[in-house]
C-alpha positions as CSV (number, residue, x, y, z in Angstrom):
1,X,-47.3,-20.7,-189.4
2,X,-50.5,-20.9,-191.2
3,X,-53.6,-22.2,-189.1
4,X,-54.4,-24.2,-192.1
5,X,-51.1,-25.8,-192.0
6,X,-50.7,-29.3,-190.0
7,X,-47.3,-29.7,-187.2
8,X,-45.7,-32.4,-188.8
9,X,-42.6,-34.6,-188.4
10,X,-40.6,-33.1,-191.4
11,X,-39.5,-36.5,-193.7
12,X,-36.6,-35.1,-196.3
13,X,-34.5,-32.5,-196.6
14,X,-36.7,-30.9,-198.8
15,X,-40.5,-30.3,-199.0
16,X,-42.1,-33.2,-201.4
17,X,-43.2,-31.6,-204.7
18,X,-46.3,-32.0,-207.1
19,X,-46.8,-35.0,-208.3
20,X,-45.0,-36.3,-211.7
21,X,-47.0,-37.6,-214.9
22,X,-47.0,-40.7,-215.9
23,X,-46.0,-41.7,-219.3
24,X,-43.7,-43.4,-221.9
25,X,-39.9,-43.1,-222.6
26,X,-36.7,-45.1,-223.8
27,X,-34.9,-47.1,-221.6
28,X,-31.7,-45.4,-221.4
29,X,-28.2,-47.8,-220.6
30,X,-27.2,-47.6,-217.2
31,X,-23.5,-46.9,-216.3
32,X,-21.9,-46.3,-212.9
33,X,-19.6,-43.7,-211.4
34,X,-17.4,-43.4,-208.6
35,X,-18.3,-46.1,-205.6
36,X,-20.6,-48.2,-207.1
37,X,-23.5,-45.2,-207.5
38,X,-25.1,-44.8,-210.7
39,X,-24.7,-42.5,-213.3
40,X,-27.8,-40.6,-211.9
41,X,-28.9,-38.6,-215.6
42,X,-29.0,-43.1,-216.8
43,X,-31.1,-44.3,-214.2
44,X,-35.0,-45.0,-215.0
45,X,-37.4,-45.8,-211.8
46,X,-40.6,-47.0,-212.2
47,X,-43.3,-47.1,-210.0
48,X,-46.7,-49.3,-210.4
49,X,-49.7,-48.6,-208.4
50,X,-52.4,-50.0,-206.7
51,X,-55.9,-50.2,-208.9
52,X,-56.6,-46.8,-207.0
53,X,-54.3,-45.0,-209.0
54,X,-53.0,-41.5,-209.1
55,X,-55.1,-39.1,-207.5
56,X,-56.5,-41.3,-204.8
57,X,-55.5,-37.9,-202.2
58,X,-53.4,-40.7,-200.2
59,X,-51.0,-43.8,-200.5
60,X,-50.4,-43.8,-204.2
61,X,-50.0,-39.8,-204.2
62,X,-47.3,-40.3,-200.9
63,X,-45.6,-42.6,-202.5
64,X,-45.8,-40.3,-205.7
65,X,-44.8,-37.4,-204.2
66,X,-41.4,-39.4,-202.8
67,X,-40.4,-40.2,-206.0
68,X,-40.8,-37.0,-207.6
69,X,-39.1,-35.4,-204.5
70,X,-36.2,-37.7,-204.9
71,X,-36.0,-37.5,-209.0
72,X,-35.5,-33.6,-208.9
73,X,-33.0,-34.0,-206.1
74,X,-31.1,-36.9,-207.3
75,X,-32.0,-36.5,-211.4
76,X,-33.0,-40.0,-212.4
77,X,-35.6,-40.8,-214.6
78,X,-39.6,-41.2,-212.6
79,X,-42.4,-42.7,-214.2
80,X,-45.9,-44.0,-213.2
81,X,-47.4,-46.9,-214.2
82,X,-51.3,-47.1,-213.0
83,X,-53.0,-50.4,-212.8
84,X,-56.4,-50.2,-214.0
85,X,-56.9,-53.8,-211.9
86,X,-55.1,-56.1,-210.8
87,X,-54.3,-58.4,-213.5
88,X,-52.4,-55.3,-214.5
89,X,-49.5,-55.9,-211.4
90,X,-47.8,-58.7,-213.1
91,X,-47.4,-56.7,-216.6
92,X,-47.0,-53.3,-215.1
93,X,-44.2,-54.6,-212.6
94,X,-42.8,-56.5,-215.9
95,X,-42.6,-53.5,-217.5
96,X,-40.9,-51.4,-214.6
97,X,-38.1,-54.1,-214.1
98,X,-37.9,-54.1,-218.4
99,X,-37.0,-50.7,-218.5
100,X,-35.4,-49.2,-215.1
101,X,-33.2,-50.3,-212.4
102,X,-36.0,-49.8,-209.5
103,X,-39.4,-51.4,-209.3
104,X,-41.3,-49.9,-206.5
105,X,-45.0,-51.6,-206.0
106,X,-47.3,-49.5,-203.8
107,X,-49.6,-51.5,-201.4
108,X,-50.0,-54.9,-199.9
109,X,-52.4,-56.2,-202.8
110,X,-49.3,-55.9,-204.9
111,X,-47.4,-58.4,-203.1
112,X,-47.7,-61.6,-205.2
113,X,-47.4,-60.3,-208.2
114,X,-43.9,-58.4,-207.1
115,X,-43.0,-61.7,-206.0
116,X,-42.9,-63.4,-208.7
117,X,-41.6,-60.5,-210.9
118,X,-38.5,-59.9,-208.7
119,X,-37.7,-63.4,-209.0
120,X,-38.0,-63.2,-212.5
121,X,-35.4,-60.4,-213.1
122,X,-32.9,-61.4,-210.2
123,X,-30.7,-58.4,-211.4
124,X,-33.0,-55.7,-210.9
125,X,-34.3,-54.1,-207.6
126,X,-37.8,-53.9,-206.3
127,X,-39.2,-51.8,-203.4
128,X,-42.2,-53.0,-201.9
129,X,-44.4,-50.5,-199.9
130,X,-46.9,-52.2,-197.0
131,X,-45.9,-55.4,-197.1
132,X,-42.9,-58.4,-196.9
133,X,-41.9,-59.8,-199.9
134,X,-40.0,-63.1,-199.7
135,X,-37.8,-62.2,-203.2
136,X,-33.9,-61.9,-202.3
137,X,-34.1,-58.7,-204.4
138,X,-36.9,-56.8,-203.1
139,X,-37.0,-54.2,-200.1
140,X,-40.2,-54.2,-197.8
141,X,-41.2,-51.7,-195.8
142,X,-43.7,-51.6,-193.5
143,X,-45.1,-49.4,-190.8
144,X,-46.4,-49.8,-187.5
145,X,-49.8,-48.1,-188.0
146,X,-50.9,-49.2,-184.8
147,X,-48.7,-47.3,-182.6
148,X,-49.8,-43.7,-184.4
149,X,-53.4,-44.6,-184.3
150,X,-53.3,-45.2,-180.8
151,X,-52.3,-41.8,-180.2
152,X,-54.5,-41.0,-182.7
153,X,-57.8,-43.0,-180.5
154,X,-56.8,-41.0,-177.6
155,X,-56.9,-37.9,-178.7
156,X,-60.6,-38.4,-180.6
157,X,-61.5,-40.7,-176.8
158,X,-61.0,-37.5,-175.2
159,X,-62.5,-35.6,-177.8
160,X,-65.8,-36.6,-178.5
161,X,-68.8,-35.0,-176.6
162,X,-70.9,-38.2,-177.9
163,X,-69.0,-40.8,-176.8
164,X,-69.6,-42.3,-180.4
165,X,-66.8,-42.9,-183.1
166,X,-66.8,-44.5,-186.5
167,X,-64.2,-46.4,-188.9
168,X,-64.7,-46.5,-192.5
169,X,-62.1,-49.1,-193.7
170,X,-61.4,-50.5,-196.8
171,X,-60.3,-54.0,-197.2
172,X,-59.3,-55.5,-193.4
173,X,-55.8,-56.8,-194.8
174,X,-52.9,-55.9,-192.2
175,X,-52.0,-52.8,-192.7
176,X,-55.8,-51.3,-191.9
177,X,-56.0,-54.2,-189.4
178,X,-53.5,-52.4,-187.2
179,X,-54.9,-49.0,-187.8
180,X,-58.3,-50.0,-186.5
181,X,-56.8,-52.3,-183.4
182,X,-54.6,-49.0,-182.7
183,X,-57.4,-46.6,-182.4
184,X,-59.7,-49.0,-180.6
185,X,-57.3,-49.1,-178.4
186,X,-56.3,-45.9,-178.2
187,X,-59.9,-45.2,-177.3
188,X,-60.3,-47.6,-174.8
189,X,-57.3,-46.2,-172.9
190,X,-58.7,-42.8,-172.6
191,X,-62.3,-43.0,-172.6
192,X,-63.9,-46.5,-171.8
193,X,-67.2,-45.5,-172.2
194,X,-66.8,-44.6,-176.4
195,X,-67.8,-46.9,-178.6
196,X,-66.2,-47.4,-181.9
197,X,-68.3,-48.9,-184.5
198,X,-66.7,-50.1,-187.4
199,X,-67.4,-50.7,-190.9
200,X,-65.9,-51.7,-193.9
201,X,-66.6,-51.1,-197.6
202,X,-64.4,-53.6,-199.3
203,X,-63.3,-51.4,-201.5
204,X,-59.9,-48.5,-201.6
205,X,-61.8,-46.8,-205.0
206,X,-64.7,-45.7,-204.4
207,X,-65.5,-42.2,-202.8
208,X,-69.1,-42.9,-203.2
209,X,-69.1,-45.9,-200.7
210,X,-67.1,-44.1,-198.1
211,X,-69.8,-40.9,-198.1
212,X,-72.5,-43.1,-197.6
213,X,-70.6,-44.8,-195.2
214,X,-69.5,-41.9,-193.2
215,X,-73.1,-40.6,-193.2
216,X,-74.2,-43.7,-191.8
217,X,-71.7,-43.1,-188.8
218,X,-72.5,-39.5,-188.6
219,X,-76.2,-40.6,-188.6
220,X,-75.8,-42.8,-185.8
221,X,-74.5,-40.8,-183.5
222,X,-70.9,-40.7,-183.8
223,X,-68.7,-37.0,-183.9
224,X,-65.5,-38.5,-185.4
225,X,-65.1,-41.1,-188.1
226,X,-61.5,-42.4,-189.0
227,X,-61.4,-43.4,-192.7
228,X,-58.8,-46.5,-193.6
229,X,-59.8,-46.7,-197.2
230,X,-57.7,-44.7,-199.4
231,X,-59.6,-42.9,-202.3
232,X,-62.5,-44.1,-200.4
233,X,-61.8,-42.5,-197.5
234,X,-62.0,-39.2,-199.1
235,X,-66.0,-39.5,-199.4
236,X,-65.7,-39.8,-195.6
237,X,-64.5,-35.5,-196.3
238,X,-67.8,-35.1,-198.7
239,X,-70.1,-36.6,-196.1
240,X,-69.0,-34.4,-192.7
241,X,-68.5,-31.1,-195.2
242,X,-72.4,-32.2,-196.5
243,X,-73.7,-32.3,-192.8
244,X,-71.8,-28.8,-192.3
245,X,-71.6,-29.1,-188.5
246,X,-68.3,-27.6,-188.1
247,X,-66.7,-27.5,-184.5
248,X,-69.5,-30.5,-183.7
249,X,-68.3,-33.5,-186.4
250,X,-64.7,-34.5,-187.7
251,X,-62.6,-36.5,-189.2
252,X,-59.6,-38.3,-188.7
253,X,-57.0,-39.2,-191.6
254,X,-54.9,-41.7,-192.4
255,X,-51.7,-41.5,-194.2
256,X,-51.4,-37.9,-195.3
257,X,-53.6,-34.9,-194.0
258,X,-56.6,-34.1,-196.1
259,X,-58.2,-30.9,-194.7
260,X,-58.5,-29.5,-197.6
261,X,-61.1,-31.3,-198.9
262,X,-63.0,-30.5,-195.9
263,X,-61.7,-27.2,-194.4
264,X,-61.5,-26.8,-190.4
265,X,-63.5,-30.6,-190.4
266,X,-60.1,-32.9,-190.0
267,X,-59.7,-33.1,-185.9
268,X,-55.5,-35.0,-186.5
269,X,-53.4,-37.0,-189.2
270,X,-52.0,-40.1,-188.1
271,X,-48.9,-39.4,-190.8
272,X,-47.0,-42.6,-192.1
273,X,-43.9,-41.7,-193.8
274,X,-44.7,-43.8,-197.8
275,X,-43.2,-40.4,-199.1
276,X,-39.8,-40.8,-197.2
277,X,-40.0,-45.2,-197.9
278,X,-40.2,-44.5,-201.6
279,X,-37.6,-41.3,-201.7
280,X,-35.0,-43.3,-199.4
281,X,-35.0,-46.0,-201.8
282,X,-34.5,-44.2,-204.5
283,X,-31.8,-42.0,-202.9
284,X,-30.0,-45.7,-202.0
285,X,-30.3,-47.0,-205.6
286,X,-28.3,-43.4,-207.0
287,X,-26.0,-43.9,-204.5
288,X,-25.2,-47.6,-204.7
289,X,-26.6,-48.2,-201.0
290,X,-30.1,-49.8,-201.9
291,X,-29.7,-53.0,-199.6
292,X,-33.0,-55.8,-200.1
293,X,-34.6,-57.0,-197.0
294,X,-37.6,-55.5,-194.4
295,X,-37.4,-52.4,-193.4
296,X,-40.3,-50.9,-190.2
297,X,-40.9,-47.8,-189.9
298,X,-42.4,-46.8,-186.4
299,X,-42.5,-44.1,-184.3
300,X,-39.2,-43.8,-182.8
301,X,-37.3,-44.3,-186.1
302,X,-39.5,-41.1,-186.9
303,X,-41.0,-42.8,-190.1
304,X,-44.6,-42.4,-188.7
305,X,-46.6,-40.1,-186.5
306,X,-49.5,-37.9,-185.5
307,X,-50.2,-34.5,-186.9
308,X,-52.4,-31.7,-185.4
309,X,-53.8,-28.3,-187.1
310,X,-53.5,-25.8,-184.6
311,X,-56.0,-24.8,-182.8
312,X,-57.9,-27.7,-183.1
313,X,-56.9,-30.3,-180.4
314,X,-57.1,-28.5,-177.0
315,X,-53.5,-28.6,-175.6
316,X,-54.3,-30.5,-173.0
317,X,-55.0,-33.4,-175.0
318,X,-52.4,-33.1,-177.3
319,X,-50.1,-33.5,-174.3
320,X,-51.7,-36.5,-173.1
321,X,-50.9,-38.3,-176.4
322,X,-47.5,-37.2,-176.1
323,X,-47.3,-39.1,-172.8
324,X,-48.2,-42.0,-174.8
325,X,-46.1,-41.7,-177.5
326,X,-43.0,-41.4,-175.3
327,X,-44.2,-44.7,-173.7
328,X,-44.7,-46.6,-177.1
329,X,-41.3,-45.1,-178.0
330,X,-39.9,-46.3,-174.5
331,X,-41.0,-49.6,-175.1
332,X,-43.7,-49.1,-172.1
333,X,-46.7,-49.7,-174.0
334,X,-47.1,-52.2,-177.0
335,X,-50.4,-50.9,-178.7
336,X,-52.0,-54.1,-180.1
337,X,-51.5,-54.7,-184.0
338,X,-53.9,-57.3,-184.6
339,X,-57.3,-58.7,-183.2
340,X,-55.9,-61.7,-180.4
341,X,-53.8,-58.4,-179.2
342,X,-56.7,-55.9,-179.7
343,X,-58.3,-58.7,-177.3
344,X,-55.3,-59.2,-174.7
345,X,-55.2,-55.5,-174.5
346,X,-55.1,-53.9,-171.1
347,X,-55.2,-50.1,-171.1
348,X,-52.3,-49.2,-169.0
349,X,-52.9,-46.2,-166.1
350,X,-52.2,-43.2,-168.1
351,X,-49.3,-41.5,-168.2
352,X,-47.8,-37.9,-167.1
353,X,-49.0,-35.1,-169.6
354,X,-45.6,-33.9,-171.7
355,X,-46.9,-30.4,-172.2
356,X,-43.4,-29.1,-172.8
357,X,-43.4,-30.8,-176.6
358,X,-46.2,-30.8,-179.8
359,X,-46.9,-34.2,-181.1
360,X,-45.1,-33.3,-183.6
361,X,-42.2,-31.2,-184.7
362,X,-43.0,-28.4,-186.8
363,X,-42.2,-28.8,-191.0
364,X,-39.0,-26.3,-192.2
């Protein structure tokens, strides 16, 4: 294994691909085969994106990458619809439910405007990633960030020399409210003494706000800063590979590991599985087994978890936060998933290393 190349849970059966291109095409009739699955070469799926679009190096470009994955398996029809804002969601979701079978609507800030869509076209299906819809005919799947970030705070609590950690966030709705409660957390349970300052930039689209940002942190005093903030989070890369400090400043990521836009600067990945969300949907609608209702992906189910570069976590560490892990999984250890539980929070005594088992399991 490369050293560049991050231990991961492997998601599919195959490795995702690069990600598909947007664009126009007929609706094509849809038809079924054997057992209630489509006619896979008839069916269209459409997803519609958050106003951070393709590209953003994160949640749109997971969920992307799913999709494409699961059209060359499968051989539907993918396409992309960006929004530019969001008084695009209602048309763009109009349009996916208009022309395909599947509507899937990446991020919570979609919501609403899946909502009322899905009720609108009662016959088609919808797949909501990050949030709960209440439509009948919608599917929403949501992850526990919180329980990854912890592992992910006590591996940078241990970490830091400084005792002095940043979050760059971008809006605080739920989903980045339980990645900053986890890592708090997560910190406070292996290293009292850090402090985690925490800003956010109100924003999931703009790079520029999350370098200056970062800088700030850096500037400050903190050694590791954990973006929450999609595209914005990747100016949280620009800032540490500007101050060039390498083996003395890092970053964590969210979602989906960005090292490359920093090389050798990204310390761990807390991973969350939209890639597999958006690919098993998919797979479910070609096979006639798409069922509505929500769906949680955490870290026993395998649909999130934490990622480490080799050679960049010392092992002892790493197998500290596998200790953890196997008492989130176990049911031992509820990390907090919101501020009244960031608050009740009692860091419990810390567990038995697990030096027998990576984080994570190594990608085929």
């Amino acid at each position: 294994m490369s050293e560049n190349r991050p231990v991961a849970v492997k998601l599919t059966r195959r490795r995702l691909t690069a990600l598909s291109l947007a664009g126009a095409a007929a609706v094509l009739p849809l038809t079924r085969g054997s057992g209630g699955a489509l006619a896979q070469s008839d069916v269209v799926i459409t997803m519609v994106t958050d106003t951070a679009g393709l590209g953003d190096q994160s949640f749109n470009d997971l969920a992307n990458k799913g999709g494409t994955d699961a059209a060359k398996e499968f051989g539907f029809t993918w396409k992309v619809i960006e929004s530019a804002d969001a008084a695009q969601y209602v048309p763009n979701l109009t349009a996916g439910a208009e022309q395909g079978v599947l509507t899937v609507g990446v991020g919570a800030l979609i919501t609403d405007a899946i909502t009322d869509v899905a009720n609108q076209y009662p016959d088609k299906k919808f797949l909501l990633i990050d949030d709960n819809s209440p439509a009948q005919n919608a599917r929403s799947v949501t992850f526990k960030e919180n329980e990854m970030a912890f592992l992910a705070g006590v591996i940078a609590g241990k970490f830091t020399k400084t005792n002095k950690l940043g979050i760059v966030g971008g809006q605080r709705i739920p989903p980045v409210i339980r990645y900053e409660v986890g890592f708090r957390a997560g910190v406070q349970s292996a290293n009292p003494a850090a402090v985690v300052s925490v800003a956010y930039t109100e924003t999931f689209g703009d790079p520029n706000k999350g370098k200056e940002t970062a800088l700030a942190e850096f500037e400050q005093g903190a050694d590791i800063v954990f973006p929450i903030a999609g595209l914005t989070g990747t100016g949280c890369y620009a800032a540490v590979k500007e101050r060039n400090k390498p083996g003395q400043e890092w970053i964590v990521s969210a979602d989906v590991s960005q090292d490359h836009l920093a090389p050798g600067f990204e310390l761990c990945n807390t991973r969350k599985g939209v890639d597999l969300a958006v690919y098993t949907g998919c797979k479910d609608v070609v096979q006639g087994a798409f069922t509505p209702g929500p769906v949680i992906y955490d870290l026993k189910s395998g649909g999130i978890g934490l990622e480490s570069i080799p050679g960049r976590v010392p092992d002892d560490i790493l197998a500290l936060a596998r200790g953890y892990e196997k008492m989130i999984i176990d049911g031992t250890l509820v990390p907090p998933s919101d501020d009244d539980t960031l608050k009740a929070f009692t860091p419990p005594p810390e567990p038995a290393p697990i030096e027998a088992s990576p984080v994570a399991s190594p990608t085929a």
